[in-house]
TORVO-871728 format. One line per 10 residues: number of its first residue (from 1); their letters; for each residue z, y, x of C-alpha. Coordinates in Angstrom, 3 decimals, decimal comma. Each point is the difference from the previous one (the first is absolute). Example, Ala and Ser with C-alpha at 12.3 -4.5 7.8 and 13.67 -1.06 7.14 Angstrom:
! residues 2
1> AS> 7,800:-4,500:12,300; -0,660:3,440:1,370
END
This chain:
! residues 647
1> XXXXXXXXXX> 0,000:0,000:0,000; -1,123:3,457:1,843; 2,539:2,708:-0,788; -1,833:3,564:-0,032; 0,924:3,155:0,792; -0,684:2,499:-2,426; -1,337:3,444:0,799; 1,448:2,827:-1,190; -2,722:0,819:-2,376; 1,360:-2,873:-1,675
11> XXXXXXXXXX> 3,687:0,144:0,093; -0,116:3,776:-0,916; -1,901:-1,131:-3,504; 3,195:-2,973:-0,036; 2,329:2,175:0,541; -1,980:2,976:-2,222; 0,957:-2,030:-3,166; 3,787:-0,019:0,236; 0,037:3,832:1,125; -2,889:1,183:-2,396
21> XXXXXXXXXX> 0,486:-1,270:-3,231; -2,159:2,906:-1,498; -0,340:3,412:0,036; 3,118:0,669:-0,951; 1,407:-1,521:2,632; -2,218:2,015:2,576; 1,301:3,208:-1,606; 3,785:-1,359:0,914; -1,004:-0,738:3,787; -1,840:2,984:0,377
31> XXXXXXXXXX> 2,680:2,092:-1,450; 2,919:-1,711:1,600; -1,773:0,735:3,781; 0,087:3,461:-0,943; 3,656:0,452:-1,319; 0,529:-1,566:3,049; -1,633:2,209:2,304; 2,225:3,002:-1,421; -2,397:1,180:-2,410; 1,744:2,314:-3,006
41> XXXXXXXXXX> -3,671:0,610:-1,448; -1,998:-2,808:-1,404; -3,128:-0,222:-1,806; -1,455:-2,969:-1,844; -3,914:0,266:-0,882; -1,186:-3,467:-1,748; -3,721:-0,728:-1,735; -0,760:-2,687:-2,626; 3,257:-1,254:0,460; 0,165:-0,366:3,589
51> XXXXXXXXXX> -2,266:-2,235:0,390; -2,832:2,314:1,199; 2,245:2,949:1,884; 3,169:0,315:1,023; 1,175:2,847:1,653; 3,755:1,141:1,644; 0,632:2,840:1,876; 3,362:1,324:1,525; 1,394:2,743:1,568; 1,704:-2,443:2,716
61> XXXXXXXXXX> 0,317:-0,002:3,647; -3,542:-1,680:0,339; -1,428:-2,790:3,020; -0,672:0,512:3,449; -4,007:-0,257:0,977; 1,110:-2,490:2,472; 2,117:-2,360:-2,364; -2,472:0,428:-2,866; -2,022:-3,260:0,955; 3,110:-2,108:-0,156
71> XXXXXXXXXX> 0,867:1,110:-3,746; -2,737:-2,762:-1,703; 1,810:-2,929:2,464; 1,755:-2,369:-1,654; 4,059:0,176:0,328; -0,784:3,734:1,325; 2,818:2,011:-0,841; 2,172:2,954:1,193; 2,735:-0,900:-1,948; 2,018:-2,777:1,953
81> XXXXXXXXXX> -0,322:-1,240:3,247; 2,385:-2,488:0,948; 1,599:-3,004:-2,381; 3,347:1,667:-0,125; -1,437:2,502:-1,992; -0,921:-2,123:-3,173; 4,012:0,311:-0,854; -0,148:3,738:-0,136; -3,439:1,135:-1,768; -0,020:3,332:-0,859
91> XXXXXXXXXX> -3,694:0,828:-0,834; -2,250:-1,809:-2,897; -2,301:-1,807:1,896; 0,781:-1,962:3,167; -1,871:-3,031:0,047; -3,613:1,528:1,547; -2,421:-1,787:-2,645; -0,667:2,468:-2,261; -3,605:1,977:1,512; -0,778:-3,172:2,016
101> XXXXXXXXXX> -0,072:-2,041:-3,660; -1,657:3,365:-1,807; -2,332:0,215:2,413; -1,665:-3,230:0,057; -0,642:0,036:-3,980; -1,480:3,688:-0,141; -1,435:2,958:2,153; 3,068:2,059:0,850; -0,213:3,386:1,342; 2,502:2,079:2,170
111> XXXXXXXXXX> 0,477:3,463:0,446; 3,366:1,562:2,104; 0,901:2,183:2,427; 3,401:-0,510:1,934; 2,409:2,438:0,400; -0,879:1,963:3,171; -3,631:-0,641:0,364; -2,262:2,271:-0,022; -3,300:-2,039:-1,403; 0,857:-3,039:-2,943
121> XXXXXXXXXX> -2,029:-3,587:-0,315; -2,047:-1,690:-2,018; 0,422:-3,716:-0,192; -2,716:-2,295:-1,817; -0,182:-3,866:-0,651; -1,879:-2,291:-1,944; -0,621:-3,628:0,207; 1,969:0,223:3,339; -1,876:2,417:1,391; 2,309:3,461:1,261
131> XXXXXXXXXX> -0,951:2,895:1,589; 2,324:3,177:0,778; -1,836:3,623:0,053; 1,537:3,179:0,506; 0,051:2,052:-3,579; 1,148:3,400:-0,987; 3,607:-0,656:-2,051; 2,668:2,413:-1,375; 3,041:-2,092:0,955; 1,247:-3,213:-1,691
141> XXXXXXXXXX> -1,863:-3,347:-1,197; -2,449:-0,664:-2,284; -0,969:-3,534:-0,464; -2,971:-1,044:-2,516; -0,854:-3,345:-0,846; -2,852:-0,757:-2,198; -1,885:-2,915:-1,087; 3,101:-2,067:-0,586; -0,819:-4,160:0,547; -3,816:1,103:0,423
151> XXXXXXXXXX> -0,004:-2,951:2,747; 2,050:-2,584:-1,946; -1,733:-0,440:-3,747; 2,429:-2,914:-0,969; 2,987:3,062:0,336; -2,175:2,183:-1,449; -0,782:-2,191:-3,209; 3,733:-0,247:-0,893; 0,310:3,665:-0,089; 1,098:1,342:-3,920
161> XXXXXXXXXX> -2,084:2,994:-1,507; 0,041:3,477:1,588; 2,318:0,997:-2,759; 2,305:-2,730:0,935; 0,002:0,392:3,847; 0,992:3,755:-0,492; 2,827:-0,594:-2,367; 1,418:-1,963:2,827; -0,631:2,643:2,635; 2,219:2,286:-2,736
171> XXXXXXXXXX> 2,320:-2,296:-0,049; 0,223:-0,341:3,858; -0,064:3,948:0,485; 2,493:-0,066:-2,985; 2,567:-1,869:1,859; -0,482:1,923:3,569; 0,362:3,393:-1,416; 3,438:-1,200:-1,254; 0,815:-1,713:3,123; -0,646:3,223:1,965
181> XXXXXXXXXX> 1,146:3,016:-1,614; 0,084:2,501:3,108; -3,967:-0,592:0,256; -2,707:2,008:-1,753; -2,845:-2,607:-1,484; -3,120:0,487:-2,111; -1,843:-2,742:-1,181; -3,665:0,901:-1,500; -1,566:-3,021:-2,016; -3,678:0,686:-0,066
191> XXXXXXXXXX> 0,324:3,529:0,688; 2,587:0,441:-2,785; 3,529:0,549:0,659; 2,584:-2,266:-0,600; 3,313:0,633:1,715; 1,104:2,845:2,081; 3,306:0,059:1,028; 1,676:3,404:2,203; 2,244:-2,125:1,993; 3,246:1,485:-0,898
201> XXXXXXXXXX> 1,915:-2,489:-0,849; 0,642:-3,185:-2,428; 0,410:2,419:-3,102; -3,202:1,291:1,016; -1,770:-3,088:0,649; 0,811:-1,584:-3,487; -1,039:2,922:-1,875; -3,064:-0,415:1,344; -0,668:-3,035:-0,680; 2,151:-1,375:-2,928
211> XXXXXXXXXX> -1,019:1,456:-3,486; 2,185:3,126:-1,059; 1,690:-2,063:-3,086; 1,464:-2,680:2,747; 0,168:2,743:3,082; 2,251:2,052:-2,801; 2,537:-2,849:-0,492; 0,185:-1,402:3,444; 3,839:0,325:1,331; 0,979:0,633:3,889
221> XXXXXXXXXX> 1,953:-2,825:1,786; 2,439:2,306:2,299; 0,121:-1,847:3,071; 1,758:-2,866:-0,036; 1,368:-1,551:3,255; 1,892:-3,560:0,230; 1,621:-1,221:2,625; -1,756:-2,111:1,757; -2,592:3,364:0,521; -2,670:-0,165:-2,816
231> XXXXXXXXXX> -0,660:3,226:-1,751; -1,720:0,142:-3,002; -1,346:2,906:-1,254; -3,286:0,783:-3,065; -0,732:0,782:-3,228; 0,665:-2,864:-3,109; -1,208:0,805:-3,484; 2,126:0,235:-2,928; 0,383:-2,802:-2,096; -2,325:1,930:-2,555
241> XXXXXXXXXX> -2,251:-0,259:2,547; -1,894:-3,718:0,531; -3,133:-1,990:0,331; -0,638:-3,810:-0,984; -0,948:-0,888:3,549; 1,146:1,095:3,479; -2,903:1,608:1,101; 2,293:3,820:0,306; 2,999:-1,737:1,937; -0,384:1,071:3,564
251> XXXXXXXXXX> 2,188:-1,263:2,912; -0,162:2,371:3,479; 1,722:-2,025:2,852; -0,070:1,703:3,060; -2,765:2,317:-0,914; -1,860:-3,395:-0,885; -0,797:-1,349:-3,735; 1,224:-2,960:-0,796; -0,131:-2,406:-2,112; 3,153:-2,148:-1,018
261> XXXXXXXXXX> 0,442:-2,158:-3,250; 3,533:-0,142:0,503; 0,826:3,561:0,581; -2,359:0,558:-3,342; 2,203:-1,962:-1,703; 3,414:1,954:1,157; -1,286:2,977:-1,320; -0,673:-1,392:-3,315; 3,470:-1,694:0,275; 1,989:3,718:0,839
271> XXXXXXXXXX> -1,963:1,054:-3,418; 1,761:-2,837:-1,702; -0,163:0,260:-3,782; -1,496:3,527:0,083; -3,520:-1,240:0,461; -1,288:-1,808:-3,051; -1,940:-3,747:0,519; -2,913:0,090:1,804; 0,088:3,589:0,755; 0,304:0,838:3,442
281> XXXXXXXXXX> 1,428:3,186:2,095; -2,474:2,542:2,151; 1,663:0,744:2,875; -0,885:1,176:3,900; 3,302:-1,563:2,176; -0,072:1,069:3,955; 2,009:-2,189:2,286; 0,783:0,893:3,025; 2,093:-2,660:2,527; -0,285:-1,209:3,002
291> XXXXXXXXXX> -3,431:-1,541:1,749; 1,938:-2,685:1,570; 1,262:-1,193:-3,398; -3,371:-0,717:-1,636; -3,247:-1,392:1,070; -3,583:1,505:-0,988; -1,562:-2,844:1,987; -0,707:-2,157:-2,698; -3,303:0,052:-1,068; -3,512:2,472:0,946
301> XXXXXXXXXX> 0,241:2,133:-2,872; 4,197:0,878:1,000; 1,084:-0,073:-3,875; 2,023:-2,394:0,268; 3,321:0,224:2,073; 2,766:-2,228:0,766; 3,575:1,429:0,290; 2,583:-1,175:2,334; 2,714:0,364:-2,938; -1,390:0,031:-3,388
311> XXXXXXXXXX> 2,869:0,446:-2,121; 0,935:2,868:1,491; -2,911:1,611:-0,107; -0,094:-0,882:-3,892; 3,528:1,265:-0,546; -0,732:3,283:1,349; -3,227:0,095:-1,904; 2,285:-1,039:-3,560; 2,840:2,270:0,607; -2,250:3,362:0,735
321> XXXXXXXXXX> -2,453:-0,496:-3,056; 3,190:-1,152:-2,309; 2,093:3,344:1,482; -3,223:2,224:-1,437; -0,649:-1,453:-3,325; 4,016:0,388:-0,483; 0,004:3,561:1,092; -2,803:0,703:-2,255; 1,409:-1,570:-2,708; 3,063:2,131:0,250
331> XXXXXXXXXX> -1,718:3,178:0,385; -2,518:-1,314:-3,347; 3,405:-0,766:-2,135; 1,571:3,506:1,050; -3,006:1,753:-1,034; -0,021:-1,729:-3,115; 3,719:0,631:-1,017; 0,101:3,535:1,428; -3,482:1,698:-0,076; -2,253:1,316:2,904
341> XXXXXXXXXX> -1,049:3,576:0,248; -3,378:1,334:1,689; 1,473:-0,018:3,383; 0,671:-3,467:-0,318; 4,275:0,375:0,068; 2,497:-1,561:-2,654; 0,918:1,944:-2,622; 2,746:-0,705:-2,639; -1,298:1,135:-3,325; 0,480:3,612:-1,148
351> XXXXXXXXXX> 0,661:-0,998:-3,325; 2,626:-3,309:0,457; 3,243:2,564:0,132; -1,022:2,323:-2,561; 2,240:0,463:-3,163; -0,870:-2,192:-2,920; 1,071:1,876:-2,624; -1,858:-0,615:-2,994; 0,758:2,970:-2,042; -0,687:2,665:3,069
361> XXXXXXXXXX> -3,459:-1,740:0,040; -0,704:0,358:-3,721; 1,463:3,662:-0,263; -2,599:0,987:2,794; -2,978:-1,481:-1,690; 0,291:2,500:-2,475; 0,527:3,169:2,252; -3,005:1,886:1,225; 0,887:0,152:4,049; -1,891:2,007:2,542
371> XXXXXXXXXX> -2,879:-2,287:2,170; 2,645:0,417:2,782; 2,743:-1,055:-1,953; -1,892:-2,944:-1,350; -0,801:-0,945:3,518; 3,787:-0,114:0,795; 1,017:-1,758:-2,799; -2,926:-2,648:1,074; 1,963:-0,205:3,133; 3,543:-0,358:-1,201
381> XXXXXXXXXX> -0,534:-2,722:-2,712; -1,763:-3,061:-0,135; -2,352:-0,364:-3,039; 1,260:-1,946:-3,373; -1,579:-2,598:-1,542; 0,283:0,995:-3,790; 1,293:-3,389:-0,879; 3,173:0,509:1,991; 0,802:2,564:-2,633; -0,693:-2,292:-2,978
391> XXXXXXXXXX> 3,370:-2,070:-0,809; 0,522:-3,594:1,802; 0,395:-1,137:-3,565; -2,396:1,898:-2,220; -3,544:0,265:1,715; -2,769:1,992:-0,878; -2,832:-1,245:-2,268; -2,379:1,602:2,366; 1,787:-2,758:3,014; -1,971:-3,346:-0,707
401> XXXXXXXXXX> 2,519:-3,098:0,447; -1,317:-2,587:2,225; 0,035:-3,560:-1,145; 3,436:-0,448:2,025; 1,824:3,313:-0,881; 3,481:-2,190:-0,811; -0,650:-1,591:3,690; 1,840:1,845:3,243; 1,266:-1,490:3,332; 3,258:-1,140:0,182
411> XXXXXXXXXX> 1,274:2,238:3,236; 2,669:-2,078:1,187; 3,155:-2,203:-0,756; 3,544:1,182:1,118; 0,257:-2,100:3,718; -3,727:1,999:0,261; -2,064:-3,329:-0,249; -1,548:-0,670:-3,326; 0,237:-3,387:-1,939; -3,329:-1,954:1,258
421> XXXXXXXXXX> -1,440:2,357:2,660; 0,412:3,260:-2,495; 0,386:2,293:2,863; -3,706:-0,997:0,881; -1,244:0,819:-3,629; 0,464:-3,106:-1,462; -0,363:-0,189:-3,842; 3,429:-0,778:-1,369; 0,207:-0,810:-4,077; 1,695:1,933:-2,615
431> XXXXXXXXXX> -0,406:1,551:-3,149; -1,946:2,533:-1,196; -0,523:1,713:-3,175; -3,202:1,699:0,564; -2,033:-2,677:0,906; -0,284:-3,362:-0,844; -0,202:-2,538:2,938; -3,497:-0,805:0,060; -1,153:3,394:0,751; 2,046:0,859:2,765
441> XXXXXXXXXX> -1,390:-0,371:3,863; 0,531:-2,727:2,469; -0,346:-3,138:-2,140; 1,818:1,235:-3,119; 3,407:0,426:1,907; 1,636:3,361:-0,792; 1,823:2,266:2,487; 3,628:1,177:-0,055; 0,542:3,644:-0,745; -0,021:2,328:3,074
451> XXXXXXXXXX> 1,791:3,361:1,111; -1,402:2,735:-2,469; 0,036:2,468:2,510; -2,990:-0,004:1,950; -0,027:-2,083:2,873; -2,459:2,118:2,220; 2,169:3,058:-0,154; 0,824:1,536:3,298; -3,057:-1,589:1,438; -3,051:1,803:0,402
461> XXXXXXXXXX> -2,227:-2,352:-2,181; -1,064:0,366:-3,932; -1,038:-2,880:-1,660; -3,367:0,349:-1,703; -0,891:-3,427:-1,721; -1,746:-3,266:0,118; -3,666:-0,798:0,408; -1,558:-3,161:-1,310; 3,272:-1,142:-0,736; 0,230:-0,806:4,158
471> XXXXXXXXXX> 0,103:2,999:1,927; 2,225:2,694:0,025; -0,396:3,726:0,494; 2,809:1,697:1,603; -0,418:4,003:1,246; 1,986:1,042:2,906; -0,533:3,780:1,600; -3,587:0,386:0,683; -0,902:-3,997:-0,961; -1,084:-2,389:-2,300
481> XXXXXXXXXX> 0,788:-3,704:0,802; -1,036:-2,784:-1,371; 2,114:-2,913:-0,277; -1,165:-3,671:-0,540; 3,210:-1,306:-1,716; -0,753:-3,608:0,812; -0,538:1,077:4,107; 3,149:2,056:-0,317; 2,657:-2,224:-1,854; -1,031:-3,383:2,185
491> XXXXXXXXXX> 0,565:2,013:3,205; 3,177:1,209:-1,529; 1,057:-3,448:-0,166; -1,496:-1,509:2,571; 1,415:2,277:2,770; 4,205:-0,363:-1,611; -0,577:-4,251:-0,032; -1,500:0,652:3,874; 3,418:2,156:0,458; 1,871:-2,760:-1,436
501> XXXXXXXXXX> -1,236:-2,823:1,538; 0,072:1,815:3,893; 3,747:1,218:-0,864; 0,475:-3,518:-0,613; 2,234:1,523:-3,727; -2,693:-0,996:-2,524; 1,667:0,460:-3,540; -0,524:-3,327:-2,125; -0,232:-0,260:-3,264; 1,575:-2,853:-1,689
511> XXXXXXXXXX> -1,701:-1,281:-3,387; 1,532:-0,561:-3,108; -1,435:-3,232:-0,549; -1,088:-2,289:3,194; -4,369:-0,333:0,370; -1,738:-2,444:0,822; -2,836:-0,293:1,360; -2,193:-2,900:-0,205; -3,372:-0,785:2,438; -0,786:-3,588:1,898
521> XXXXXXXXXX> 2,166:-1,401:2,611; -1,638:1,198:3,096; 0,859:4,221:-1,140; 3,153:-1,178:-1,078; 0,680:-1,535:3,675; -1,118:3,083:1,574; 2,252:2,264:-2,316; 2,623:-2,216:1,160; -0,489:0,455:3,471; -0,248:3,728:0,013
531> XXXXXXXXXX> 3,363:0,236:-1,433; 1,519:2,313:2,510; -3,034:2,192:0,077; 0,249:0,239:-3,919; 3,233:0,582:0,229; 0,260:2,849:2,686; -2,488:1,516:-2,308; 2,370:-0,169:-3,124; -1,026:-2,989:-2,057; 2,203:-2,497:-0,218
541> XXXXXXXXXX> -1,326:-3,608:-1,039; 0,176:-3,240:-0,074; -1,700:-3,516:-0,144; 0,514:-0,904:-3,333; -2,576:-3,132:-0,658; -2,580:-1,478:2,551; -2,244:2,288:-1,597; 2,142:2,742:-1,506; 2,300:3,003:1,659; 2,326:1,403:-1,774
551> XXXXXXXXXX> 0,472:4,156:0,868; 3,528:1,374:-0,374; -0,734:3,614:1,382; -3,205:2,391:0,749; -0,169:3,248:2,144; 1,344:2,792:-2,159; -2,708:2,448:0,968; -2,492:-3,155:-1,468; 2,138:-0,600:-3,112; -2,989:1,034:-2,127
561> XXXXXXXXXX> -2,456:-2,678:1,400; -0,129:-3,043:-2,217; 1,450:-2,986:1,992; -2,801:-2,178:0,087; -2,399:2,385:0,983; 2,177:0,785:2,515; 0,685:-3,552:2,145; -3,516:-0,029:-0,780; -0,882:2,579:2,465; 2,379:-1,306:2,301
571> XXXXXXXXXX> -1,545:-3,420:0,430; -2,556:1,947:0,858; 1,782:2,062:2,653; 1,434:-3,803:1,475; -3,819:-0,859:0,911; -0,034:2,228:3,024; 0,820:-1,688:3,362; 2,191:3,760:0,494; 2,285:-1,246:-2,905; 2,569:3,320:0,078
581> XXXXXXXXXX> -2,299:2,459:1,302; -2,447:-0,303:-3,074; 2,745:-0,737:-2,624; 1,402:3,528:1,042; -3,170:1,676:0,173; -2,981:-1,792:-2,259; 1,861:-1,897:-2,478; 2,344:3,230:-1,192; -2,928:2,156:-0,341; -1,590:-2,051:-2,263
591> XXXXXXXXXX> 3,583:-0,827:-2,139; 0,678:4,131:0,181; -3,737:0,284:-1,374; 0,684:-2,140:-2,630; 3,622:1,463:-0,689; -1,638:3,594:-0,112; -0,993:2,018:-2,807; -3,362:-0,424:-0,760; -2,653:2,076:-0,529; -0,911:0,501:-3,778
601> XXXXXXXXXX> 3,975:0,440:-0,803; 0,377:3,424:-1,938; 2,669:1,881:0,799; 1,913:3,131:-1,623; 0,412:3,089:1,803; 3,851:-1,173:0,828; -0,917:-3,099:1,194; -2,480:1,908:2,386; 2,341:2,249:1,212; 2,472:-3,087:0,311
611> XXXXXXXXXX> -2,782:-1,754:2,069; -1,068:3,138:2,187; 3,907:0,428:0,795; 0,117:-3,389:1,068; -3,438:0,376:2,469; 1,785:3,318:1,279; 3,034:-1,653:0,977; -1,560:-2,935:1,234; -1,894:2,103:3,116; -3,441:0,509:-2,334
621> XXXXXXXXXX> -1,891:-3,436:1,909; -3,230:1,057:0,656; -1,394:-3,679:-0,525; 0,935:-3,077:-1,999; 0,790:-3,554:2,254; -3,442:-0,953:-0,465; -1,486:3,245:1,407; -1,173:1,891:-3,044; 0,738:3,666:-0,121; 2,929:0,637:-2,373
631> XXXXXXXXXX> -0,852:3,673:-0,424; -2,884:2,638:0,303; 0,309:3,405:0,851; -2,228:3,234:-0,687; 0,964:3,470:0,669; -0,439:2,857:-1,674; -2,924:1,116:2,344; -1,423:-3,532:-0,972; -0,173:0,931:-3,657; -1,389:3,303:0,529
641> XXXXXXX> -2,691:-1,293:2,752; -1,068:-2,430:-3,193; -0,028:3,069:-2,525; -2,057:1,632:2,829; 2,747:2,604:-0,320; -0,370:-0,564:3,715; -2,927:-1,096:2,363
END
């Protein structure tokens, strides 16, 4: 058997298709060389998709006429020199394939002028062939390749459309505008422009390349540094802010983009139960650590990395994206309860300490007052709705009784936990003489009388009314929002049985008569089993037939769930391999779903300012445990932009 060795002609083309995938992929080299050589002006000039032109010039420190010949030689490079310095690579590319492999599939063209010379160079190959001519050049590189795989038509027959080809040159340009801020790029497509970024900084770079509705909503990561020296840093969207695939989640190691399944997957984690099912975050995460603790020798296109300790690398990752989405969602809920003004400060409203004399109000609405005067008296009391000064007992005929006018909240017992979960909204029965039962909300359970006084008073918020029967309308200062009551009331309970059950003082709820709960003998085994999980969760059970378990007590904040539906949903739970994990997190989202209020339930306007109280006190949750927004929000200026009262 004769062993041959190949020319470089040929191992250049070998080599050519794990280096050059497409044009895309030249774009990255070309680019990558530049950023390299110092450049903070790029330019990016690509026809039909790169597959005739491509074109990158730079502002950088240029080549030498002497070392120019030696650039289209395979394992060329200026970046390393000895094997020590794999374990500390500091610049993009390293590994001297990139123009060798480019130029044995195209004509390449090179035009630079090193720092200090007086004349620049002209460098020209194809098929092998190179000469080097003195040229008249500015300063900087320009390097043109056209006629991509013109010598290699099985390459060139796999090539997608033009169309195609330059979506994936966006999408490469895309990701190294993000991954270097500091530098100025502008990438023409055909002679159109695409991107042009000023290279002043990461806020900069996303807005010019993210559309304004995400680029609005995106949140700064303050710095984060762990330990073990990894600093994270970026910009994460909001959780109003998604896509259904991954395509806008940008890593930046080193000044290098990345790509990591697992660190994908923290992010998504820190989000927890604010990002709904299949949605997925759009984010643009920087880490910076040490070289000698990862390695970006992995494979030719240096996406993928290997890091000498993983976990932390993850955990710094989790903790700086969680510490941002929980400052935001502070800052979102103090908004919400207090008001924001134009500068963007919290205000307390004008109008929560004002008097509430009725009388003074009604005397005044039939004096004639100067505009001045009326202007103060706008400022010193809040407005009235005119059924506050109807009596409790005796209402208006113009005020149109809803279908559940005899049905209020119960507010509390007397140790401040209601029978059954009451505290969390939980219908209670009793009697009513207004109503009969069938008509009232919530499965034709009635609610116990509440406080007469309004709830909402001394907080700036006026209770406006339902929509749809599911969403209510609450004003607050210069507001409207819009509250899904199903959203709102499972978060409610959701987040006091996640209190409980990490105090470790869940309050159980004993029933009067003992359940049972009947399914075949495997469930029942695996109830059985998951005793002490059920019962550091507050159920307390027990096997009362090889196919039967007999409940004694349920979670007080769940008292409202029917008992078989409930052990339903935690058989389901007792699937996962993470047994606790998902019976704390998945399981009780789906029982407080079920527990909720649901949408369609009418409500009167106590039982809305009841249920507003209650989403006041409870922090105003932005989302419910499955991700969904419990609440919208439009200002003032919104309405009047909509009204074109404003452009």
């Amino acid at each position: 058997m004769k062993i041959n060795l190949l020319s470089s002609e040929v191992y250049n083309r070998i080599s050519a298709g794990e280096v050059v995938e497409n044009p895309a992929s030249v774009v990255k080299e070309l680019v990558e060389n530049a950023i390299d050589a110092g450049a903070t002006d790029i330019c990016v000039r690509v026809e039909d998709g790169g597959i005739k032109t491509i074109e990158v010039s730079d502002n950088g420190f240029g080549i030498e006429k002497s070392e120019l010949p030696k650039a289209l030689l395979p394992h060329a490079t200026s970046k390393i020199e000895f094997a020590d310095d794999l374990d500390t690579i500091a610049t993009l590319g390293f590994r001297g394939e990139a123009l060798a492999s480019i130029s044995a599939v195209s004509e390449i063209e090179i035009l630079t002028k090193a720092t200090g010379e007086e004349c620049g160079s002209r460098l020209y190959s194809k098929n092998g062939v190179t000469e080097v001519t003195d040229c008249a050049v500015s300063g900087g590189t320009s390097v043109t390749v056209r006629n991509l795989f013109f010598n290699t038509p099985a390459r060139y027959k796999f090539l997608s459309s033009k169309s195609v080809e330059e979506n994936k040159i966006t999408r490469q340009m895309f990701m190294l505008i993000l991954a270097n801020p500091d530098i100025a790029f502008r990438y023409y497509a055909d002679g159109s422009a695409v991107y042009a970024s000023s290279g002043e900084g990461l806020k900069s770079a996303i807005s010019s390349v993210f559309l304004p509705q995400i680029y609005e909503r995106m949140l700064e990561i303050k710095p984060y540094r762990s330990p073990e020296n990894i600093t994270v840093s970026g910009y994460i969207g909001s959780y109003e802010v998604f896509k259904n695939n991954r395509t806008q989640q940008i890593f930046v190691l080193n000044g290098r983009v990345i790509s990591d399944q697992m660190l994908s997957g923290t992010v998504l984690n820190a989000y927890g139960e604010r990002m709904m099912a299949r949605c997925f975050p759009v984010f643009v995460i920087e880490i910076v650590m040490p070289f000698s603790e990862v390695d970006v020798n992995v494979h030719p296109n240096k996406r993928e990395v290997r890091f000498a300790s993983p976990r932390k690398v993850y955990s710094a990752v989790y903790r700086a994206v969680q510490n941002t989405l929980s400052e935001y969602e502070e800052k979102r809920s103090a908004e919400l309860i207090a008001g924001e003004n134009a500068n963007g400060s919290i205000v307390v409203d004008e109008y929560s300490d004002a008097p509430e004399s009725k009388d003074f109000v009604v005397q005044h609405k039939k004096t004639t007052v100067s505009y001045e005067e009326a202007k103060n008296l706008l400022k010193n009391f809040k407005p009235v709705d005119y059924k506050d000064l109807e009596s409790p007992s005796a209402p208006s005929e113009s005020y149109k009784k809803s279908p559940s006018e005899g049905n209020i909240f119960k507010k509390s017992c007397s140790d401040g936990k209601a029978a059954g979960g009451a505290e969390n909204l939980k219908p209670a029965v009793t009697e009513s003489v207004s109503e009969p039962a069938e008509s009232s909300a919530a499965n034709g359970t009635l609610f116990a009388e509440a406080p007469k006084e309004s709830l909402l008073k001394g907080k700036p918020f006026r209770a406006v009314g339902q929509l749809f029967d599911t969403y209510l309308v609450v004003e607050s200062s210069d507001k409207v929002i819009f509250i899904d009551q199903h959203a709102m009331h499972e978060r409610i309970i959701f987040d006091r049985y996640m209190q409980e059950i990490t105090s470790g003082e869940i309050a159980s709820q004993p029933l009067l008569i003992p359940y049972v709960f009947e399914s075949d003998v495997a469930d029942t085994e695996a109830l059985t089993e998951a005793g002490y999980i059920l019962k550091e969760a507050g159920f307390e059970t027990e096997r009362f037939a090889p196919d039967a378990i007999k409940i004694y007590s349920v979670p007080a904040v769940l008292g409202s769930l029917d008992p078989d539906a409930m052990m339903k949903e935690v058989l389901k739970s007792l699937n996962s391999p993470n047994l606790k994990q998902k019976f704390n997190k998945e399981a009780l989202a789906l029982a407080a779903c079920k527990a909720a209020i649901k949408g369609g339930d009418s409500f009167t306007d106590s039982q809305i300012e009841y249920i507003v109280d209650k989403y006041i006190d409870g922090g105003m949750p932005l989302q419910c445990p499955h991700g969904r927004p419990t609440a919208l929000v439009y200002t003032r200026t919104d309405f009047e932009k909509l009204f074109r009262r404003k452009v």
